[in-house]
C-alpha positions in Angstrom: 74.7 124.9 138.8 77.9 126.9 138.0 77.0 129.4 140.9 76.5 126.1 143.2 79.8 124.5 142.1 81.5 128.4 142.8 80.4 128.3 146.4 81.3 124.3 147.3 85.2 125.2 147.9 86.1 121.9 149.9 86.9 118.6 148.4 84.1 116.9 150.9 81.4 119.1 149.2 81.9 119.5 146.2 79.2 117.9 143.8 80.2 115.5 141.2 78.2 116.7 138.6 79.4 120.0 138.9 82.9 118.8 138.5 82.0 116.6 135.7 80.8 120.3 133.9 83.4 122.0 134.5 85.8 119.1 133.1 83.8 118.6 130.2 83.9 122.4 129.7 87.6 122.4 129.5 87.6 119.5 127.1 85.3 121.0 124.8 87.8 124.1 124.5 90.6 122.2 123.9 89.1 120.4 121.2 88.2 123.4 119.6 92.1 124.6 119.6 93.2 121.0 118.7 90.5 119.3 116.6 92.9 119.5 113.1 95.4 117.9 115.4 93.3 115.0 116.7 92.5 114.3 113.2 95.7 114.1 111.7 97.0 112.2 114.9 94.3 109.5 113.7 95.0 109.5 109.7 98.6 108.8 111.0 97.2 106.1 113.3 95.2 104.5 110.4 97.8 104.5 107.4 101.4 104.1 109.1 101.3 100.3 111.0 104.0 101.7 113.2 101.8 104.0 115.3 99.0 101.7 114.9 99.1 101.6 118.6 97.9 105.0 119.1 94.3 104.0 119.3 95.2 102.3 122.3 96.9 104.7 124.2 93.9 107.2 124.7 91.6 104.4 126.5 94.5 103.4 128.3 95.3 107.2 129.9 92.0 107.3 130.5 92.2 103.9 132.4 94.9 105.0 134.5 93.7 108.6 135.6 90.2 106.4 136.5 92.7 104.1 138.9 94.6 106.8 140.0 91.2 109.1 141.3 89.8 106.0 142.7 93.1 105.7 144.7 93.6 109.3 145.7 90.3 111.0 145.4 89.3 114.3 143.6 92.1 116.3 141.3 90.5 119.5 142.8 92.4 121.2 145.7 90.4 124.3 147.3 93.8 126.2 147.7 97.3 126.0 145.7 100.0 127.7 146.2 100.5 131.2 143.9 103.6 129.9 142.6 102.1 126.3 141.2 99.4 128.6 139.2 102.3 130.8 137.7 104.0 127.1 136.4 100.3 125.9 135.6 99.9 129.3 133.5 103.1 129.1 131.8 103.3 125.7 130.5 100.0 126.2 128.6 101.0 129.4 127.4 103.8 127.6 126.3 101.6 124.4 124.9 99.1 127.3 123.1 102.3 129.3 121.5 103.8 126.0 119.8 100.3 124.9 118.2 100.3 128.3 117.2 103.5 128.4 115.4 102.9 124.6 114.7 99.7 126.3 112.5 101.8 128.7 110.2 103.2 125.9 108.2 101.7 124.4 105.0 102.2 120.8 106.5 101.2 120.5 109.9 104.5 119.4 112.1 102.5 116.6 113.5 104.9 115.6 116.4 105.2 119.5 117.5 101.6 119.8 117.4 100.8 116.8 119.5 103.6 117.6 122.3 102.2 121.3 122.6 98.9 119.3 123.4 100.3 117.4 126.1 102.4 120.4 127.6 98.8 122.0 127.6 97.5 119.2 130.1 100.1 119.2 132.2 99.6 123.0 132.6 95.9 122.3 133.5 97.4 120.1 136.1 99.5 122.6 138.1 96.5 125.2 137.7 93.7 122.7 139.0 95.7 120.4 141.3 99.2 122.1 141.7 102.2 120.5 142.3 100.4 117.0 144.0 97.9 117.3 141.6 100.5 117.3 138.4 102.9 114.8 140.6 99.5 112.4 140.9 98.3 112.3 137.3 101.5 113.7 135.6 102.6 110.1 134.5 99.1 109.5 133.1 99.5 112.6 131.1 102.7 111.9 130.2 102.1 108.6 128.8 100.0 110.2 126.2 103.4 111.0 124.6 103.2 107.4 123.4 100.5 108.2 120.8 102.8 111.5 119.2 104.7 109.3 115.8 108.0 110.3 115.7 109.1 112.8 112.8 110.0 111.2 109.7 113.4 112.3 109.6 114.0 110.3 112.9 111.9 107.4 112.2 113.8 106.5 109.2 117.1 106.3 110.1 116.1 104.9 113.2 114.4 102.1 111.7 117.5 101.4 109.3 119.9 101.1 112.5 117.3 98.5 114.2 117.3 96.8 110.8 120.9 96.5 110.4 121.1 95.2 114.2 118.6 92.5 113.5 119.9 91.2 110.3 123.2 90.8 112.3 121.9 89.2 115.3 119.5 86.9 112.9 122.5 85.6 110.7 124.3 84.9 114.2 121.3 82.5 115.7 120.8 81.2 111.8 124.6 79.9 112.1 124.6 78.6 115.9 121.4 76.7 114.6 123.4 75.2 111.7 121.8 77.2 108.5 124.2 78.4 105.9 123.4 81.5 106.0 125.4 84.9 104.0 124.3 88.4 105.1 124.6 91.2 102.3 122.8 94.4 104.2 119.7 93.9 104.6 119.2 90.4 103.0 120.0 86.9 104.5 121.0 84.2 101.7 119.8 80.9 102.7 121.1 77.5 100.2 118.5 78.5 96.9 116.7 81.3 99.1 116.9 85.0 100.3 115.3 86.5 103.1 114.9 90.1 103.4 114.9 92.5 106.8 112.2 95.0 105.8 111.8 97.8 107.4 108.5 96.8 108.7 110.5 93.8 110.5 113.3 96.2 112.2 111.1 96.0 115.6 110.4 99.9 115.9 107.2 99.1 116.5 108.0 96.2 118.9 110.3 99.0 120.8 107.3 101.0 121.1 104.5 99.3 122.3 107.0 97.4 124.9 108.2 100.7 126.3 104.6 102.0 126.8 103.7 98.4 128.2 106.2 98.8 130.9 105.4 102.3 131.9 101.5 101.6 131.3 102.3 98.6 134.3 104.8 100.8 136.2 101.9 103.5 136.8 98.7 101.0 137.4 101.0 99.5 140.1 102.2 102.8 141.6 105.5 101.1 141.6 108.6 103.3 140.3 111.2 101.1 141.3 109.5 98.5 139.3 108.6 100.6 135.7 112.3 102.0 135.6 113.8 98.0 135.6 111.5 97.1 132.7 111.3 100.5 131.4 115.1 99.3 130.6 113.9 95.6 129.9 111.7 96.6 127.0 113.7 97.8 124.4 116.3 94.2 124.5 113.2 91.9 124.9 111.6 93.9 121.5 114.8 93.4 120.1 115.4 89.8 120.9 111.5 89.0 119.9 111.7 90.4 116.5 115.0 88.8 116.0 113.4 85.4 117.3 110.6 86.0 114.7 113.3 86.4 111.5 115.4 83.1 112.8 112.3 80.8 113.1 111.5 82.7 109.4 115.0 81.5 108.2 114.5 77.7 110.2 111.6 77.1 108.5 112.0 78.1 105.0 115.6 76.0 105.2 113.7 73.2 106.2 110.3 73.2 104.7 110.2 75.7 102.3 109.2 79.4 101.1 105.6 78.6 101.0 105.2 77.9 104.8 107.2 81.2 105.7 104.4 83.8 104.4 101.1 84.3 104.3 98.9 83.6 107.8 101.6 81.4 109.0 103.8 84.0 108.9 101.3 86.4 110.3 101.1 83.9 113.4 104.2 83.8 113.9 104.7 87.3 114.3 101.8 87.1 116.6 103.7 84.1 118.3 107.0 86.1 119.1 105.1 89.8 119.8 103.2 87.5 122.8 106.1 86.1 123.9 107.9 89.3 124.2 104.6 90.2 125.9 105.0 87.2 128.5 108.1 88.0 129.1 107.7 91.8 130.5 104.4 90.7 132.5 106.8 87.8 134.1 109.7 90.5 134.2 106.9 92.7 135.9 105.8 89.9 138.3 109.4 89.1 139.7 110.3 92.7 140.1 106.9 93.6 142.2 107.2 90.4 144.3 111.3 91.2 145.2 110.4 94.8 146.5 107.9 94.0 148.5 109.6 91.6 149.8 112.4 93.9 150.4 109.8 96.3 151.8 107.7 93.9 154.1 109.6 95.3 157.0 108.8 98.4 156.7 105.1 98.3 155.7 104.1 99.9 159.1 106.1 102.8 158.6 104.7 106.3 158.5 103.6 107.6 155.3 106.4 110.3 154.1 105.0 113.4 152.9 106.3 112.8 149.5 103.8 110.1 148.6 100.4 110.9 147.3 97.9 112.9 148.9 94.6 111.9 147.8 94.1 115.2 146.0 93.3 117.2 149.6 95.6 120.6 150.4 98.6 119.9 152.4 98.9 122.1 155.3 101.0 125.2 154.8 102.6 128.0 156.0 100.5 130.8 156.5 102.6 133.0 154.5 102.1 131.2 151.5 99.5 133.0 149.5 97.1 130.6 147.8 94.7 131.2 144.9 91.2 129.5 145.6 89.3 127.2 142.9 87.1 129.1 141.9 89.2 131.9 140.6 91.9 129.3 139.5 89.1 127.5 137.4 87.5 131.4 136.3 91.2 132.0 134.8 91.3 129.2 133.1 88.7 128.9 131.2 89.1 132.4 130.3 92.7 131.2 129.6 91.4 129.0 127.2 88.8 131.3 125.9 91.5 133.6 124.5 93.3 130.1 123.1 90.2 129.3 121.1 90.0 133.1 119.9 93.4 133.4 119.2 93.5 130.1 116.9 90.6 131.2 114.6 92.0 134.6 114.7 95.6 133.2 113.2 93.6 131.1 110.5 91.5 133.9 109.5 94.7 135.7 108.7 96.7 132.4 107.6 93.5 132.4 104.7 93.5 135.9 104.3 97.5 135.7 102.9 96.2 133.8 99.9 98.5 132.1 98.2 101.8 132.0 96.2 101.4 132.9 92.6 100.7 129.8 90.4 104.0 130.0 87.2 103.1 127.6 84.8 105.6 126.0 82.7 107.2 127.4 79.5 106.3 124.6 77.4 104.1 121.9 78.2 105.3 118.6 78.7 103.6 117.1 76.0 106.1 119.0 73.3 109.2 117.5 74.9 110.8 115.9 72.2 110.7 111.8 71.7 114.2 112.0 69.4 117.2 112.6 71.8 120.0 112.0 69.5 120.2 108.1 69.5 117.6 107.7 71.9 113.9 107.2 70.7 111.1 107.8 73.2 107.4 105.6 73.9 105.0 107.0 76.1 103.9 104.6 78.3 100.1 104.7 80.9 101.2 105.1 84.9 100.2 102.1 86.4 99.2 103.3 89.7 96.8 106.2 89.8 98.3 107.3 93.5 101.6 108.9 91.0 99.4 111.0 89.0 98.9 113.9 92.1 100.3 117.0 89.4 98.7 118.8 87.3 101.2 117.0 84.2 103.0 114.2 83.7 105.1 112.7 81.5 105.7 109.0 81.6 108.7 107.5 78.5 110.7 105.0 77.8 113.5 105.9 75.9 115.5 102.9 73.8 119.0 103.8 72.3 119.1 102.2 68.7 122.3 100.9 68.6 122.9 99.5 72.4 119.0 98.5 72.6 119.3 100.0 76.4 116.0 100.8 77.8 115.5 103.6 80.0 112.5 105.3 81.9 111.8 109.5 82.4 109.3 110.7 84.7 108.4 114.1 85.1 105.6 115.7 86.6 104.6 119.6 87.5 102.9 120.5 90.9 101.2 124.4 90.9 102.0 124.0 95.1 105.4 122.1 95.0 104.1 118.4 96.0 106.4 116.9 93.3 109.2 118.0 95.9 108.0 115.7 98.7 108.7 112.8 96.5 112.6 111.8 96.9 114.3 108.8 95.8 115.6 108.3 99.4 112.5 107.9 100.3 110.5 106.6 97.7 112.6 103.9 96.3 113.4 102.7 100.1 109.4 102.4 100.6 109.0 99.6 97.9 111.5 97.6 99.9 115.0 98.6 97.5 118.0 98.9 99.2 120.5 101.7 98.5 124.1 101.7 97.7 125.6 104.3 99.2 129.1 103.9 97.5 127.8 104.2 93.7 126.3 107.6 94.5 127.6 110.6 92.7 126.8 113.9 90.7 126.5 114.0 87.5 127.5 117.7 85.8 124.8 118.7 83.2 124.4 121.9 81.0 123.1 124.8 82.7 123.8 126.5 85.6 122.1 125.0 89.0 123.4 122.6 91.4 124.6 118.9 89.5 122.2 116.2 89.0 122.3 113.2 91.8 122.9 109.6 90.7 121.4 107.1 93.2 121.7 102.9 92.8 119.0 100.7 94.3 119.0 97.0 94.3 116.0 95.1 94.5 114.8 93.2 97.7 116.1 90.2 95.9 119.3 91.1 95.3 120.1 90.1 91.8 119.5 93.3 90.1 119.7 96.9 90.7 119.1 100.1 89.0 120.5 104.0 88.8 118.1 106.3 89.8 118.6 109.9 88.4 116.7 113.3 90.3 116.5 116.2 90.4 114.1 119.5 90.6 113.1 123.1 89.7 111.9 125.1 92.0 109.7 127.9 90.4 110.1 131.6 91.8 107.9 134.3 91.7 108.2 138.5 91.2 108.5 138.5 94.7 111.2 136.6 95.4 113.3 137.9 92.1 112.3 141.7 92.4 112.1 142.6 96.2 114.4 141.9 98.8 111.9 140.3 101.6 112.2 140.8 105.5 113.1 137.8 107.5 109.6 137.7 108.8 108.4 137.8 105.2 110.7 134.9 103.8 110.0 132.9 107.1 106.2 133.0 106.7 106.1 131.9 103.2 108.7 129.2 103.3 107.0 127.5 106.1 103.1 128.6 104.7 103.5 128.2 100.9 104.5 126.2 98.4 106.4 127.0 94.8 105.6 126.0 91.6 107.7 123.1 90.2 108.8 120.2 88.4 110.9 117.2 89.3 112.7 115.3 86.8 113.5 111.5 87.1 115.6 108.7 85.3 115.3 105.1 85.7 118.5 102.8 84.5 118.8 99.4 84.9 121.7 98.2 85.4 122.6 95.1 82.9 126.5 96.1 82.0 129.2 98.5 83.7 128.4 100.6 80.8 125.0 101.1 80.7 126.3 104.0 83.8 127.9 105.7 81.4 125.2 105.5 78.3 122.4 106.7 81.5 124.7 110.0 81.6 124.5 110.6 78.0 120.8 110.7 78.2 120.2 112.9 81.5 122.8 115.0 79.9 120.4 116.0 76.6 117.3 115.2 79.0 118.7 118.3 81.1 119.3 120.8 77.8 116.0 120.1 76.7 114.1 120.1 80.0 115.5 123.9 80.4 113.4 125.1 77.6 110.0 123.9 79.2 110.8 126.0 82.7 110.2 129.7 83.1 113.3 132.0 83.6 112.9 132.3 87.3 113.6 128.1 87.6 116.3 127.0 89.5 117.3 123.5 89.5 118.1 121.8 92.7 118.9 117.9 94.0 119.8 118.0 97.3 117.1 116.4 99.9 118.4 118.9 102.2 116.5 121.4 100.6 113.5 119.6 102.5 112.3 120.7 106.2 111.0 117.6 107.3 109.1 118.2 110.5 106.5 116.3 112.7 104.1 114.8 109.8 105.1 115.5 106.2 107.6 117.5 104.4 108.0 121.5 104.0 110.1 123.2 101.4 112.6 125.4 102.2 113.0 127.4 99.2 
């Protein structure tokens, strides 16, 4: 069948089912390079509700390269162009090199690994279709870019600025609709009620699936001049929709009442607004498609220029132009690919072969830290959630000073591969829905030598009360790092492949008096001393999140 499909060089005779092998072929071998990637695209997919959408935007790509080849006909072109093949090579070169490196660190950089992917594609365009064929089905390719979750260090801060702009735009439409209404951050305080923006209700996702609405109907309608209008559309009609959905929150728990703001009703009426926003491109869509061709009307005899679609068939050429036919095109490609898949389970046969960092335990155990610290008396207390006991110890204590009666909380927990590092109060604390005070952070000198310890202040989603957060870390370093002086090769490969040793350190201090700030010091002061004796020599303390890579899906350590 191979030899059959080798000797059919024209579009008109070309079986189907020989085409259909050679596709599936090349999708075979690309899920063997990118299987870990699909995977961790759909564990993404299942546990963040911002890239929920992902499961959609597969089918859809699919939908639209379906449309597109009943439009145009076959991708296959008998004869392209030597120079389209040297682009089509490149670009998966290209795509194959950053899964590669994308494969050398410890946490997959999911947002690297997922664009190599689609760079890979659009290289199989040029090399199968050349430049019609990758102007044809380019977009649908290209839309796939929807499915790739932005990196966490962007998503975050991203999501804060969209939160900030709807909580002022909400208080706005809350006034003009008569509410009293008081906006502190984050929260909206209604007469004997507070509303909070979360950051599930800052509209990123909103902004999202709106954006790859309008290109999705910009490339079923082959209309450019109407996706780039409501390309633009999309992200002010997400905006105005979610803010629409937090003012009729605030209308109706003014007027009838907490209870009738959560629960389903609140669920349907974030349904409500998401289909309005909906409506509102699709009529947006409508209007634009309906003035165009109108505009165009005129000219709809007009010759076809030669920069519209092709149908997939070889434009005439120049007879210098030297041309590569399909079948070596295809040949080379799948031996392309071939050397891919070999080259991937070559790199983690040698990524396993490196082994691992060397496990350094801790001095002391946790368990002999002392429950006396001066006027502070320590409790252990269970952890309530099972999801914070990921180290190999833990210690969990409330210490209560015995003449102030202050209460405070320590947590500390050792990781034999560094995972206590990914957990930062910046991120944590903002998770559960607390709200940061920027102003009220410092550092806070303690004994030792090592970088200060970092005073954070949350307040709760309510409002009313707040508390100092206290963190910091020690990273645990091996023979190698203290007696050798590593290449830069060597350093690079095992600060983006390995993990340290090490144990983070935090304090919990609610805030109930101006001085309880100060008492908090006192006790991360001794809580500092003390912690020294339980690390090895070759601990070095460090607070700063910038001592986090955080790339594509989760977080690497730069030690």
């Amino acid at each position: 069948m191979m030899r059959t499909w080798f000797r059919n060089e024209t579009v008109a005779d070309r079986p189907l089912v020989n085409a259909a092998l050679v596709a599936s072929t090349l999708a075979m071998t690309l899920t063997a390079i990118y299987w870990p990637t699909f995977r961790e695209l759909e564990e993404r997919w299942r546990m963040d509700p911002s890239w929920s959408h992902g499961y959609a935007v597969v089918p859809a790509c699919l939908w639209l390269m379906w449309s597109i080849a009943k439009r145009t006909g076959s991708l296959w072109r008998g004869d392209v162009a030597v120079s389209e093949v040297v682009v089509g090579v490149l670009a998966v070169l290209v795509g194959l090199g950053l899964h590669g490196t994308a494969n050398l660190y410890f946490v997959r950089p999911l947002t690297l690994d997922a664009v190599s992917f689609v760079l890979t594609l659009l290289g199989l365009l040029w090399i199968v279709g050349g430049r019609v064929g990758a102007r044809t089905y380019g977009g649908a390719v290209l839309f796939l870019m929807f499915m790739v979750p932005l990196p966490f260090s962007w998503q975050q801060p991203l999501a804060e600025h969209l939160q900030h702009l709807v909580s002022i735009t909400s208080e706005t439409l809350l006034s003009l609709c008569g509410v009293p209404v008081h906006r502190e951050g984050y929260l909206l305080r209604l007469p004997g009620q507070t509303i909070e923006v979360a950051e599930g209700c800052s509209g990123l996702r909103q902004i999202t699936l709106f954006l790859a609405m309008s290109v999705f109907l910009g490339l079923l309608n082959r209309r450019r001049d109407v996706w780039l209008p409501l390309l633009m559309l999309s992200i002010p009609v997400a905006v105005f929709a979610n803010t629409l959905r937090i003012t009729l929150t605030g209308l109706i728990v003014a007027y009838a009442g907490s209870e009738w703001a959560s629960g389903v009703l609140h669920e349907v009426e974030g349904l409500f607004t998401f289909a309005l926003g909906l409506g509102m491109l699709w009529f947006a869509a409508g209007q634009l498609r309906h003035r165009f061709d109108v505009r165009a009307s005129g000219a709809a005899s007009a010759p076809r220029s030669d920069t519209e679609d092709t149908g997939g068939l070889t434009p005439p050429r120049s007879p210098v132009v030297k041309c590569v036919r399909l079948r070596s095109r295809i040949a080379g490609l799948l031996v392309l690919l071939s050397c891919g898949v070999a080259a991937n389970a070559a790199e983690q046969n040698w990524v396993s072969e490196l082994g691992s960092v060397p496990t350094i335990r801790l001095a002391r155990p946790l368990a002999e830290f002392p429950q006396e610290l001066g006027e502070w008396g320590g409790v252990d207390t269970p952890v309530a959630r099972r999801e914070f006991l990921y180290g190999e110890e833990h210690l969990h204590r409330v210490y209560r000073h015995r003449v102030s009666g202050q209460t405070l909380t320590l947590w500390m927990v050792y990781t034999d591969d560094g995972r206590d590092r990914a957990h930062h109060p910046e991120v944590c604390m903002r998770a559960i829905g607390n709200i940061e005070d920027r102003e009220q952070r410092q550092a806070v000198a303690v004994p030792g030598t090592g970088a200060p310890v970092e005073r954070f202040f949350f307040r709760r989603p309510n409002g009313q009360s707040g508390q100092w957060v206290y963190h910091w870390y020690y990273v645990f370093l091996d023979a190698f790092d203290v007696q050798t002086s590593p290449t830069t090769w060597q350093r690079l490969q095992r600060n983006l492949r390995f993990h340290r040793s090490g144990l983070s350190v935090e304090i919990f201090a609610p805030k109930l008096s101006d001085t309880d700030g100060d008492a908090a010091d006192e006790l991360v002061r001794r809580v500092a001393e003390h912690v020294a004796q339980h690390v090895p020599p070759t601990a070095t303390r460090r607070t700063a999140r910038g001592d986090y890579l955080i790339i594509g899906g989760g977080r690497v350590v730069k030690d």
